[in-house]
N, C-alpha and C positions, 0 to 999 in steps of 0.2 A: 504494500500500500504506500508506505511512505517510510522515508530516512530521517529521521528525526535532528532537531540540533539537542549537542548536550549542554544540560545545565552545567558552568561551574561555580566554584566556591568564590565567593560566597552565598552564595543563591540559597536562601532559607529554606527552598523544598529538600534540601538536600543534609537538613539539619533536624529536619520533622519527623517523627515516626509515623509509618505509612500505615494507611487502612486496611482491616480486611476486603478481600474482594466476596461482597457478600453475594452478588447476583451476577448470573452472565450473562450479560444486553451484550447488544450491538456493539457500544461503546467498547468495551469489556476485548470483546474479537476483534478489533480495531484495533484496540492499546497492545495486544499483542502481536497481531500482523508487524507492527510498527517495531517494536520491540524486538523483533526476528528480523527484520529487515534492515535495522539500525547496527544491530549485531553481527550481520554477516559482512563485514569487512575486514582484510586482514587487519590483526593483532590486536583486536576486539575479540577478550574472552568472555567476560559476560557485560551484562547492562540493568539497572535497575528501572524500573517506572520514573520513581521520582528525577533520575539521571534526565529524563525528559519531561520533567515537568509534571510528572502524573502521579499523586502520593496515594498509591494504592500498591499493595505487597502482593508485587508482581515483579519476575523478573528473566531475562531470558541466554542464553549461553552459547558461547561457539567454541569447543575445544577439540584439536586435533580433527577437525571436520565435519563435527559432530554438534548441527544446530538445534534447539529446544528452548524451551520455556519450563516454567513452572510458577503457578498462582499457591499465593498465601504459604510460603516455605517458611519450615520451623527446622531449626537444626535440633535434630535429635542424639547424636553422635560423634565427637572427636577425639582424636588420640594421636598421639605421637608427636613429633616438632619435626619444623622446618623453618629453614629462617632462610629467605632469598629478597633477591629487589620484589618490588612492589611499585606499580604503577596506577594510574586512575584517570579516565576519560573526563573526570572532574576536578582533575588536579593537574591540567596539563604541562608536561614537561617534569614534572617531579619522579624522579624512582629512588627510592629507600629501601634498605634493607627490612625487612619486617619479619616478624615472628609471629608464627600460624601454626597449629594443628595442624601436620602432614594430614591425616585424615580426615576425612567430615562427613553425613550421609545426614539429606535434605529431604522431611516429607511435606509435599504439600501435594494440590490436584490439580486437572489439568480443562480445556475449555467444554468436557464434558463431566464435570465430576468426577472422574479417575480418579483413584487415588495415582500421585507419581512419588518415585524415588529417587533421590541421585546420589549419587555417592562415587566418592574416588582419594587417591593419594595425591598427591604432589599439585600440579596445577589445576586441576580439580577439585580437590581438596582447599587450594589457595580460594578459587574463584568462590565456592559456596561459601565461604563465611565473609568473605571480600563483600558479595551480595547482600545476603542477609544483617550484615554491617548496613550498609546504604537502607536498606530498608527499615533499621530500626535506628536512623536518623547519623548514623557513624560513615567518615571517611577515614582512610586507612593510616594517616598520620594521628591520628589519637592512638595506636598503640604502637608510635614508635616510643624511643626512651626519652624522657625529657628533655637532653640537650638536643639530641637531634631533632624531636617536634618544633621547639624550638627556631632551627636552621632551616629546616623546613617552612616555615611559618614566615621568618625572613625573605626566603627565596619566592614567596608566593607575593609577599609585600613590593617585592622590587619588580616584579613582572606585572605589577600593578593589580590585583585580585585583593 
């Protein structure tokens, strides 16, 4: 349907805790066509609603070739660490190193009620809590370490954000 522009920071939807997605309208199938489509370009791993403007917990993913969605995810599962760069279509130009549960396993449903799963290790495991972050109003500099948010926060400051 359409390619959406991404919100950045400071853009207060992006600081909001998103809604459930209680009913699925038209709009609803709209917001995720757009979501799929926004997502599908390279080095776009996943993408949240609110990243577009839309504070509804919803969110959709492209790893290793592999495009989807998923409405109203609840992370149920993490374990292990990983700590690699970290980047954000909302944060542009910034990569940090950040620390993540290598693993993670994401329920929520899908535009028929399904229940869906996802789950994975490494950059999948990064992207589902990356998301689900965004979705409960967090971007990925609040868990770096303090001097570095910090540095971070400067480098956002001088790029004019």
């Amino acid at each position: 349907m359409a390619i959406r522009d991404i919100r950045v920071v400071p853009d207060p939807v992006l600081r909001t805790p998103c809604d459930p997605v209680r009913d699925i309208t038209p709009a609803v199938r709209r917001l995720v066509q757009d979501l799929i489509d926004t997502v599908d370009d390279p080095g776009r791993a996943g993408l949240s609603a609110n990243q577009i403007g839309v504070s509804l917990r919803a969110f959709s993913f492209n790893i290793e070739g592999k495009v989807g969605y998923v409405l109203n995810p609840v992370i149920e599962e993490v374990s292990g660490e990983q700590t690699g760069d970290e980047g954000c279509l909302s944060l542009p130009g910034l990569w940090y190193e950040t620390r993540r549960s290598d693993y993670a396993r994401v329920r929520g449903t899908d535009l028929d009620g399904k229940e869906v799963v996802l789950e994975g290790s490494g950059l999948m495991g990064r992207m589902l809590q990356h998301e689900c972050d965004h979705l409960d109003g967090h971007v990925y500099i609040d868990r770096l370490e303090k001097d570095v948010r910090r540095k971070a926060l400067r480098q956002l400051r001088s790029q004019g954000l």
